[in-house]
LUMMARFI-285422 format. One record per atom (N, C-alpha, C, O): x, y, z. Coordinates in steps of 0.05 Angstrom, whole numbers, plus 5000, padded with zeros to 4 digits. Each point is the difference from the previous one (the first is absolute). Last residue first. Layout:
XYZ
...
***
This chain:
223441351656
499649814981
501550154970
499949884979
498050665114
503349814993
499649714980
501649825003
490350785001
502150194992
503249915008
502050104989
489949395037
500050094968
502450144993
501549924983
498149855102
500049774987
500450084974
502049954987
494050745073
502249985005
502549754976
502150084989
487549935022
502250274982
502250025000
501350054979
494949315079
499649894975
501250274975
501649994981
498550295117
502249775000
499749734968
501749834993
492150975031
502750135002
502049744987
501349994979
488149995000
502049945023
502150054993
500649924978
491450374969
501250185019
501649945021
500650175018
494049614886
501549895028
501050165012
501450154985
489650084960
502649974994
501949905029
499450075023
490349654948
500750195011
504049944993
501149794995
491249554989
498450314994
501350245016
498750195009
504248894978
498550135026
499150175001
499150115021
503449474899
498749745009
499250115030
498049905012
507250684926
496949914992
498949805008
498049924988
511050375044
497550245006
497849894984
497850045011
509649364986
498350015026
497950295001
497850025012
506949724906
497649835009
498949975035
498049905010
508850694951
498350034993
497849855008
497950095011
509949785011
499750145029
496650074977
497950015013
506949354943
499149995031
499150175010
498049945015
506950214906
496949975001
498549865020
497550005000
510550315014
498450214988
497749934999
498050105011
509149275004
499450185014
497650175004
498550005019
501549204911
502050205003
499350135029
497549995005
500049064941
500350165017
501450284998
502149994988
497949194967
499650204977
500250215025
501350214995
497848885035
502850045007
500550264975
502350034993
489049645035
501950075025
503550144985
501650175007
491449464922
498950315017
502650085026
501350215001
499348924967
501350104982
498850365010
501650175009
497049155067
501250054971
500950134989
501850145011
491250185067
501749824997
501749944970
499950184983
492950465098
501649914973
502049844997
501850005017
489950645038
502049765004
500449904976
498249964984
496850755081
501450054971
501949745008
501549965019
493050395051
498950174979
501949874969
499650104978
498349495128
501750014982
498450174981
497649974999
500550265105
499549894975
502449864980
502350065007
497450585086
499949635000
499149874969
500049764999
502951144996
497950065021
499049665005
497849934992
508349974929
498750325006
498549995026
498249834996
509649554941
498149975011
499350325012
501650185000
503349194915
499550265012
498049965020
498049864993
507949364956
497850065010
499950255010
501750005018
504449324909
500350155014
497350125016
498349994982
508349094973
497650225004
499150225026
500149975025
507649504947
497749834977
497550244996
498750104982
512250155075
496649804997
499750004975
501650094983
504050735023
500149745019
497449834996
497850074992
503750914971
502649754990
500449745016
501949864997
491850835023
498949914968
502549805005
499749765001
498650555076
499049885000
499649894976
498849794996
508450795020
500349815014
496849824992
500749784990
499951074996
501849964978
499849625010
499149844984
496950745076
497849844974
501549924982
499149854983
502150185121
501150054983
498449974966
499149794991
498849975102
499250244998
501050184968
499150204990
498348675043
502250255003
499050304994
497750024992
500648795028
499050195002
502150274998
502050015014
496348934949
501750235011
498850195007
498250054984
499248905009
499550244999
501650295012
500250075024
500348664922
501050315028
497850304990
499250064977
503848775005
497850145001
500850225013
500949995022
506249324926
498150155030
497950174992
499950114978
508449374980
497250014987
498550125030
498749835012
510649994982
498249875015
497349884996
498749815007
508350804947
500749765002
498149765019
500249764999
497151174993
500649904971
499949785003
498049864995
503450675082
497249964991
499149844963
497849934990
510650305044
498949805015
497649915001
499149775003
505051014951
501449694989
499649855026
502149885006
493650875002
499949884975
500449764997
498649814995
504550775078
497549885005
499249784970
499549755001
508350765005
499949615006
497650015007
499149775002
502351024963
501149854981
499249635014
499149794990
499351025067
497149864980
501549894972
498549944981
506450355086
499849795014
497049964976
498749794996
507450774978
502149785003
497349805022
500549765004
497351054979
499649984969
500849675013
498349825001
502150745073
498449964993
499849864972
498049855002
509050575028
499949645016
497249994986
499949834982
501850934983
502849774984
500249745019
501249794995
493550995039
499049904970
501549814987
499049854984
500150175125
500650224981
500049914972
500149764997
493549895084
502749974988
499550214981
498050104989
494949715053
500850105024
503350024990
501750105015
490849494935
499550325000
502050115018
500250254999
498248784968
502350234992
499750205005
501450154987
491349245028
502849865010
503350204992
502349995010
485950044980
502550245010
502849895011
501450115018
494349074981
497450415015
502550154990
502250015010
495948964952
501450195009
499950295001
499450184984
497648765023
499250164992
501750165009
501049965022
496649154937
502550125011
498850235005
498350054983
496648885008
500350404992
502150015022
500649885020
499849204989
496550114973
501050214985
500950014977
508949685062
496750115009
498250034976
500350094977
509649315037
498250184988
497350065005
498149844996
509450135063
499249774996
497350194979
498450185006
508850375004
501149735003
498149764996
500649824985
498051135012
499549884984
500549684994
499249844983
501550875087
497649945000
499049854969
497749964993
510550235031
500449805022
495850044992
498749805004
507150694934
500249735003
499049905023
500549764997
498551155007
498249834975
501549694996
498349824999
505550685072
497649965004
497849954978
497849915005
511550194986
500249815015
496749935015
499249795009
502751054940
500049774975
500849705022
500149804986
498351035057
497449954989
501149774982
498449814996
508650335054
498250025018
497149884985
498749805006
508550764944
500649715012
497549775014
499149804988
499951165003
500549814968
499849725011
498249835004
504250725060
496749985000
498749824972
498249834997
511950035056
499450214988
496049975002
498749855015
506749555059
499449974965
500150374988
500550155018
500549435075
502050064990
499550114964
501450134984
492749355076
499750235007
502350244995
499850235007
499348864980
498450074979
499750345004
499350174984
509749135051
496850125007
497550184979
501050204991
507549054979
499450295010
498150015003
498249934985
504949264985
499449975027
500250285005
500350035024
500749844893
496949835003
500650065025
498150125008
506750304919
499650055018
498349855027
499150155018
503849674887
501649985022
500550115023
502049985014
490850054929
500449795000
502449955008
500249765005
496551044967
498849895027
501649765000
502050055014
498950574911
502149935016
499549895036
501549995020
493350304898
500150215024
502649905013
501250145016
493149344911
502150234994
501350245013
501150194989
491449025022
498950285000
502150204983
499450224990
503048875009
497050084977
499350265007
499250164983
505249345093
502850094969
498450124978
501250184988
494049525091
501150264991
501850044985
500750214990
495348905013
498050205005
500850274998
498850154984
507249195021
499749994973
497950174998
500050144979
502949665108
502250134991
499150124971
500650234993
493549285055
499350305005
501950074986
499550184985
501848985004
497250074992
500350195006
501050104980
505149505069
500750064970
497650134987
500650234993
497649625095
501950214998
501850074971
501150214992
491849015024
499350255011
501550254990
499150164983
505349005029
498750004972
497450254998
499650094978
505649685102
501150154983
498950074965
500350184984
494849925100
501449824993
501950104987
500450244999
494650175084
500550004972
502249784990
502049945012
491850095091
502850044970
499649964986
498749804995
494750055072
500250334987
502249944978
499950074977
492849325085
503149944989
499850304981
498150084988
494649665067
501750075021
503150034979
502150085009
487650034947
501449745015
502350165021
499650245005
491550084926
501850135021
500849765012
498249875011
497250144887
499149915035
502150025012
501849864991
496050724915
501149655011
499450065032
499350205013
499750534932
498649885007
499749724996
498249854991
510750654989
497350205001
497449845002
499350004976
510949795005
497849915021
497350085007
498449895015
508350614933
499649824989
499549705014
500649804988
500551075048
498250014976
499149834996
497649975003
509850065052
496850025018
498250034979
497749935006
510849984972
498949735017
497250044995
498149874991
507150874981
498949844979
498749685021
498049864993
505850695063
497450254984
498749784990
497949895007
510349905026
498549835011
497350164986
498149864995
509750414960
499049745009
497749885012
498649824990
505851065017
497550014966
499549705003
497749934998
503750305108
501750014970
498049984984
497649955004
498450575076
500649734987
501650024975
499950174982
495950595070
502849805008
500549695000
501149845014
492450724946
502250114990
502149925020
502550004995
488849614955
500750085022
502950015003
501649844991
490750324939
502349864999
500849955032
498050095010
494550394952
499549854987
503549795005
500549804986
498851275020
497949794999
500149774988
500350004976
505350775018
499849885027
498449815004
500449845018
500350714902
501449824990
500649785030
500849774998
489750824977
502350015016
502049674995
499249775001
493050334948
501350174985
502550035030
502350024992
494048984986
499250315011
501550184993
502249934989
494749004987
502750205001
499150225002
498250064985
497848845010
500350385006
502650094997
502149884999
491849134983
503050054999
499250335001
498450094983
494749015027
499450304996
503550115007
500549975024
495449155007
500449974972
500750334977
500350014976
499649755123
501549854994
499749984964
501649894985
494250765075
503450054994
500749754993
502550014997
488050005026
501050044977
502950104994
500750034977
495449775109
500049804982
499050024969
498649844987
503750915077
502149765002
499149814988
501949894988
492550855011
502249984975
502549745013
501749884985
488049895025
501050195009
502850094984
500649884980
490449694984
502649975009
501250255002
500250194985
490549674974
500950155020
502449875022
499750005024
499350044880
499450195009
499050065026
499750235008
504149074928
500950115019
499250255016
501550105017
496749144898
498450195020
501650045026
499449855019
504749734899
498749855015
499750385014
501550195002
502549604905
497049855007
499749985030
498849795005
508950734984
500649734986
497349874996
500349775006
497850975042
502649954995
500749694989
499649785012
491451065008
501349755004
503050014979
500750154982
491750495082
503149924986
500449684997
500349825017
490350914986
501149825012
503349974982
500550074977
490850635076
501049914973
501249725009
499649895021
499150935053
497349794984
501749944974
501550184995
502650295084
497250085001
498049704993
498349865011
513149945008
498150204978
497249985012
499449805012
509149975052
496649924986
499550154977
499250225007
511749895018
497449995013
498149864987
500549904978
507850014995
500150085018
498850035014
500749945023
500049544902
498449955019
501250085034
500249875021
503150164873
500949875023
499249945033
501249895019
493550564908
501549744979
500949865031
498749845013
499351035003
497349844997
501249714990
499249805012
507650874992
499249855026
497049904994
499749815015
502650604911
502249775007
499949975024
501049785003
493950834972
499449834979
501049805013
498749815009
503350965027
497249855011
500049844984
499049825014
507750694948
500049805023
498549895013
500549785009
496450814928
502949754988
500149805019
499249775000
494451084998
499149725007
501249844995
499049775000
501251204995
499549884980
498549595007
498349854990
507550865063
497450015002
498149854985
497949915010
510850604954
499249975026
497249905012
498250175000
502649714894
501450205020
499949955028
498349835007
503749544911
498550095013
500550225015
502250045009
499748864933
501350365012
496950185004
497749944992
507148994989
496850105013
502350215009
502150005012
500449134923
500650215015
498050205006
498350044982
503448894993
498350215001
501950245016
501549975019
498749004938
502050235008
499050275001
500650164982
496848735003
499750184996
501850245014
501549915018
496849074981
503550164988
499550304993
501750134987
489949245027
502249945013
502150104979
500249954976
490950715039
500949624983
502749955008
501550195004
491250475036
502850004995
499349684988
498549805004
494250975021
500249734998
502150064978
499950154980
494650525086
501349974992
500649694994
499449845018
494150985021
500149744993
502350024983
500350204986
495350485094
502549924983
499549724988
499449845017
494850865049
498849744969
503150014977
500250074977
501350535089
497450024996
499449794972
499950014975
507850295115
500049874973
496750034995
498650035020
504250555050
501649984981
500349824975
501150074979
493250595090
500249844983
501949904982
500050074976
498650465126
501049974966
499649714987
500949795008
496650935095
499749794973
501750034975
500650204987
499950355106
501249894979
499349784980
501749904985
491750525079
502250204981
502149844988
499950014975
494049205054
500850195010
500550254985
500149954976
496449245001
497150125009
502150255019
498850175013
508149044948
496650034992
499350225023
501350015020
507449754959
499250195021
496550124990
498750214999
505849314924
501150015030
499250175016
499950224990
497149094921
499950315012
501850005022
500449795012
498849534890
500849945032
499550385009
500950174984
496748944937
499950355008
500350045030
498849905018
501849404882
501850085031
498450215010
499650174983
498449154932
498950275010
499550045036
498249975016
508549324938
496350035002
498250265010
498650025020
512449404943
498250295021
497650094993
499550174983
509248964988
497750075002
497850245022
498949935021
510849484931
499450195025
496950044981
499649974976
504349394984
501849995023
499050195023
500249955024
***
């Protein structure tokens, strides 16, 4: 389903600020795979996932998606098969739009722009049945402005609408980092159970390591744009904390030192 060909992307080539951030990333997802990618600051998570979504050019390598070579499509003509969710719960919805028309605009998502906008009604039962599943009590909310929502709220109206029409790959940046721990848990419960029921292809990205063992199929450490450590199965799910943070000092030849992954350890 997803396929990454030794990615390598620099920024601010030949300047003081150079950085290298991905360096010969290869990666290959099978359809329903569930990856979670942790890391320290810098690490190369998110570069990962705008290379996929074709934020920018990568340097040199290649992406393909479903068998087909996308690598050098721009990211609008890959948002039609590629579903996001960002770690700001503001993103990604437009907030003076009802949760209604939101779900419209999703779920039109690269159909051909006509002059007829209304929602049907058979539309409006469908979304009704769409959030009754989140368990938020959206669903009798449909003509409230989105901009009314809580952030919880907000992010679980923005994993359904990027899940509505099912995407190749889901990908999600740090989609809970910006919620408090009890919205947080509640929106990677339905990340699951959608990502389940759908069978989806997704890459999580988080900072959390308690979080990267208990989620997904499989799990990936990445270092200085590298992956250093990737696991899956029965190994993934024996996981412990501990011996994460172990296998990252013998795979970087050095102990972690990001605040916000220590941090993780010690509310796990």
């Amino acid at each position: 389903m997803l396929e990454l060909i030794d990615i390598k992307k620099t920024f601010n080539l030949g300047t003081i600020n150079e950085k290298k951030a991905l360096d010969g990333v290869s990666i290959k997802l099978d359809e329903g795979d569930f990856v979670t990618i942790i890391g320290g600051n810098g690490a190369g998570k998110s570069t990962t996932l705008n290379a996929i979504a074709g934020v920018w050019p990568t340097d040199s390598g290649s992406v393909i998606i479903g068998g087909k070579n996308v690598t050098g499509f721009p990211e609008h003509k890959r948002a039609s098969f590629i579903g996001r969710v960002f770690q700001d719960p503001m993103t990604g919805t437009a907030a003076t739009m009802e949760i209604q028309e939101n779900l419209a605009l999703a779920a039109r998502r690269g159909n051909s722009r006509g002059l007829k906008w209304g929602i049907t009604k058979k539309e409006r039962e469908e979304y009704h049945e769409q959030l009754k599943m989140l368990d938020l009590g959206l669903e009798d909310r449909m003509s409230s402005k989105v901009g009314l929502l809580s952030g919880g709220q907000r992010q679980a109206l923005t994993l359904l609408m990027a899940t509505l029409k099912k995407p190749e790959i889901l990908l999600l940046d740090e989609h809970t980092a910006a919620l408090d721990p009890k919205t947080a848990a509640k929106v990677l419960e339905l990340s699951d159970k959608i990502i389940a029921e759908h069978n989806l292809t997704a890459m999580m990205v988080t900072h959390n390591m308690g979080d990267a063992i208990k989620h997904g199929n499989r799990l990936i450490m990445m270092n200085e744009g590298k992956i250093i450590y990737d696991v899956k199965g029965e190994e993934k799910k024996k996981l412990t904390v501990d011996a994460l943070l172990k296998k990252f000092e013998e795979a970087s030849g050095k102990a972690l030192s990001n605040d916000r992954m220590l941090f993780s350890k010690e509310t796990d």
